[in-house]
N, C-alpha and C positions, 0 to 999 in steps of 0.2 A: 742100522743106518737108514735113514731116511731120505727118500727121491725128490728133488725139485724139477718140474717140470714150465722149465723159463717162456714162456711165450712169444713169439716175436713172427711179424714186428709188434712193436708196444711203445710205448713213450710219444715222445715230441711227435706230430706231424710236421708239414711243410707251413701249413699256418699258423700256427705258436712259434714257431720258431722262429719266421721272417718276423712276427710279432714282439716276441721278445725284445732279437736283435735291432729292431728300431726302435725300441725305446733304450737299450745299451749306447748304441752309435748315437744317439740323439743328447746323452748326458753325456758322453768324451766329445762332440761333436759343440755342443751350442752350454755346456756346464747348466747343473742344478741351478734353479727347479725346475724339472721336467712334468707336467701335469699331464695325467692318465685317465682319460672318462671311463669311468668304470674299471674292474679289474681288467688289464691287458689280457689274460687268459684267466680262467678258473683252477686258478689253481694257490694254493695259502703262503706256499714256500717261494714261489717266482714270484709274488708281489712283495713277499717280504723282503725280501733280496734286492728287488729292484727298490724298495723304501728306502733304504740301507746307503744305497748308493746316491740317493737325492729326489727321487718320482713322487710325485703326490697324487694320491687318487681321489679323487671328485668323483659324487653320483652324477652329478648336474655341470651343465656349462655354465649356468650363473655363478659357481662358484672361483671361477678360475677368473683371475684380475687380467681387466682389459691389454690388449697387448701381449699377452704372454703366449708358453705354445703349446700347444694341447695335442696330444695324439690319441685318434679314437683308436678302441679294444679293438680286437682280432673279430671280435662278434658284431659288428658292425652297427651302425646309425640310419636312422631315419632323414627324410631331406631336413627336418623341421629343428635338427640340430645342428647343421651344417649351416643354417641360417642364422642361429642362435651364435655359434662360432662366429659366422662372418658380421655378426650386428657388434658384437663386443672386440672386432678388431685382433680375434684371434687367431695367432700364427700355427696351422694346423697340420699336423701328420697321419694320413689315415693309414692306418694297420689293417683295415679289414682283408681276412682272410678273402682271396681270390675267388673260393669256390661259395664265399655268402654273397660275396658282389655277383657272381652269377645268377643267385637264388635274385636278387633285386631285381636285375636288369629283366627277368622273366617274369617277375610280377609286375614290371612298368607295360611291357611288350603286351600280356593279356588283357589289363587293363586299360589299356587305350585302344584295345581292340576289341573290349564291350564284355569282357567277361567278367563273369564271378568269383572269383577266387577262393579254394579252399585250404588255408593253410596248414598243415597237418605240425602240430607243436604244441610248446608248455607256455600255455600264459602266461608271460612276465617274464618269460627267458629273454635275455638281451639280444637274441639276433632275431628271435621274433616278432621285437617289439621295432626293431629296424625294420623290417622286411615289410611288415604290417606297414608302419610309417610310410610305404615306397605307395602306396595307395589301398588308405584307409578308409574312403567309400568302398575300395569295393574286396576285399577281403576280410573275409571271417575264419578264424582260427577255431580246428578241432583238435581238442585233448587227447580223443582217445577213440578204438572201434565203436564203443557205444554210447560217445556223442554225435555218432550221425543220424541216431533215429530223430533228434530233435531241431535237427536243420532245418529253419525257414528259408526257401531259397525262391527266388522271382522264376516260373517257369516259363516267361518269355527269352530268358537272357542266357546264353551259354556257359557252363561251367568248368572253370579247370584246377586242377592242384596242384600244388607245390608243396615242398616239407623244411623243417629245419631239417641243416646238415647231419647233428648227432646224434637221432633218436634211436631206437632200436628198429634194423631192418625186416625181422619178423612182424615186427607188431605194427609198421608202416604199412608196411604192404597187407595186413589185414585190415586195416582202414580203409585204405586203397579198398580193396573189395567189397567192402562195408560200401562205400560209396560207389561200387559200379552198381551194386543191384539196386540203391535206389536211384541212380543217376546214370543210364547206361549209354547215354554221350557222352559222359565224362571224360575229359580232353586230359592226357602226360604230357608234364615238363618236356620239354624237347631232348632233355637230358636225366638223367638220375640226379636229386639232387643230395641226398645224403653222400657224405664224402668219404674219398676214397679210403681215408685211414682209418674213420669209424667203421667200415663196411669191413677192412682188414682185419682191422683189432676183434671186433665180434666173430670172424672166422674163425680167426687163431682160436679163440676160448672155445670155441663149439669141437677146436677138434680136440686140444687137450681136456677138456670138463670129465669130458667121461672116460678117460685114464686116471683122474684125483679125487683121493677124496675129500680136498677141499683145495676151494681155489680164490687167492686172497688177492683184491685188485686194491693196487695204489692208485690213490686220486682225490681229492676235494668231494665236498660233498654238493657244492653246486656246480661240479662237472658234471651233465648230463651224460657227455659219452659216459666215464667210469661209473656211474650208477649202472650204468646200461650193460657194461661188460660184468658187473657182479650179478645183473638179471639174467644174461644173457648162460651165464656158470650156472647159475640155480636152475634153470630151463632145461642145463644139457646134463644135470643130473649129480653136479655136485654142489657140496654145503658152497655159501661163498662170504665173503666179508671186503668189505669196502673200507681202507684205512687212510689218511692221510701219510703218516710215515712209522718207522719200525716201531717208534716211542708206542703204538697204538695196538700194537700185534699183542693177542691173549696166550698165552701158553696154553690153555685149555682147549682152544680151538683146535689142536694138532693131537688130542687125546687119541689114541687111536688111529693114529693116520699113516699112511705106509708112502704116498704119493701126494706133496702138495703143488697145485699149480699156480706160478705166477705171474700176472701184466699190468699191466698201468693204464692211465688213460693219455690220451693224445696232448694232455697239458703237463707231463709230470717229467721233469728233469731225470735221466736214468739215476744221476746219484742217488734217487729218497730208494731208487729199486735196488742197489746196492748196501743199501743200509739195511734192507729188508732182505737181503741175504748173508747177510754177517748176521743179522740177530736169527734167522732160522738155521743158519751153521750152528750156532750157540746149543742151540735143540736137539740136535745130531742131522740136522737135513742140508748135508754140505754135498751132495751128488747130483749135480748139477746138467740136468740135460736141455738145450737150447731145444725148440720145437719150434724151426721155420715155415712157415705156410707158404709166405709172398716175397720178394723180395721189391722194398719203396726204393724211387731215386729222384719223386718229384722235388724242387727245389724251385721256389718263388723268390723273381727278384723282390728287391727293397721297394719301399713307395717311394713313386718317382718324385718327391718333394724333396726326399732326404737323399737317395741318389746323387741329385743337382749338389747340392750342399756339401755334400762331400766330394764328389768331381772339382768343386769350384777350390774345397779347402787342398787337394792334396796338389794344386798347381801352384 
């Protein structure tokens, strides 16, 4: 009989979740079509789901017909879309996660206070290309430790950083570092800005990794965090594989295996992780132990657009 070692916490954070639920409440609230710029969260199963029910996802706001209502992602927008919104007379709900509106408000605050901005993130990730948007003179995005050897930077003008929320906190903070030895003014966010659940989720695997020997994280594959927690498995020493849901699990992968560990990323519904333990029960690995680290209890109200809306309808 084979061990599963459950990870937790794991799934939804607080910001997919209030994400979700307002575009839920938005289609019982105002009925289909609901239009969505970009995927509400990264994840395959919660867009499809929300399709199902009436949402339309648009890359673009040109795409969405004058008047109607549009709710940005959880990964937030740039002002220059919010503009694009308001020229087309679009009825708007912003979703963005809390903790990326913070990440903004701290790239407006440096940059109108003369500094340089170094963004630490994946090019063309959607909250990076918000964030960026918050003041695109004066930030440049670095991919990785070793794109700081090739930073042009004005050495009359002070420098500071910020990060996307989900990236892996090891390999942050070695950039971080990378960047004080050539920058050792280098100014911190005033706060941490990778968030609290990515920063959680990556714990938990660090402490189960190296009890399994192999550790299978559910999630999308343009979830950033869930890539990051099957890097983060493979770092602390075991095999790991990134799935979307059970449909996708190998029998091969468990050849040999006495302890498998499992989590999800911060966008994945716990269902797809219960399906992914009925089909490892299937295999003999029905011994089921939870491995708490933290316990979460943050909860984000609704966007106050939709709030009002719904105060107004339940009088």
């Amino acid at each position: 009989m084979g061990k599963i070692l459950l990870a937790a916490p794991r799934g939804y954070c607080a910001g997919v979740e209030r994400a979700v639920i307002t575009v839920e409440k938005a289609l019982d609230l105002y009925g289909p079509p609901i239009y969505v710029r970009k995927q509400i969260v990264h994840n395959v199963h919660v867009v499809a789901d929300l399709e199902r029910r009436g949402a339309i996802f648009v890359d673009e706001t040109e795409e969405v017909p004058e008047g109607s209502r549009l709710v940005f992602s959880a990964h937030g927008v740039s002002p220059a879309v919010h503009e694009q919104a308001d020229t087309r007379n679009l009825l708007t709900i912003d979703a963005t996660c809390p903790l990326v509106t913070k990440v903004h408000n701290e790239a407006k605050r440096f940059a109108d206070s003369g500094y340089q901005i170094l963004l630490i993130g994946h090019e063309g990730h959607e909250e990076v290309e918000g964030t960026a948007g918050e003041a695109p003179d004066a930030i440049t995005v670095v991919e990785s430790p070793e794109a700081v050897d090739d930073l042009a930077l004005d050495p009359d003008r002070p420098v500071a950083w910020l990060s996307q929320t989900t990236l892996s906190v090891d390999e942050t903070m070695e950039t971080v570092e990378r960047l004080r030895e050539k920058l050792p003014l280098l100014i911190d966010p005033p706060s941490d800005d990778i968030c609290y659940a990515t920063q959680n989720r990556q714990a938990a695997v660090k402490v189960i990794a190296p009890q399994c020997d192999v550790v299978i994280v559910v999630g999308s594959e343009n979830s950033s965090n869930s890539v990051r927690l099957a890097e983060v498995a493979e770092e602390a020493g075991a095999r790991s594989y990134r799935i979307d849901d059970a449909t996708q699990l190998d029998r091969a992968w468990l050849d040999g295996a006495e302890t498998v560990g499992v989590t999800s990323g911060a966008s994945v519904p716990e269902s797809l992780v219960d399906q992914l333990l009925d089909a490892l029960a299937v295999y003999g690995f029905d011994d089921v132990e939870v491995a708490t680290t933290v316990e979460e209890s943050l909860v984000f109200a609704l966007p106050p657009e939709l709030r009002r809306d719904l105060k107004a309808a339940a009088t």
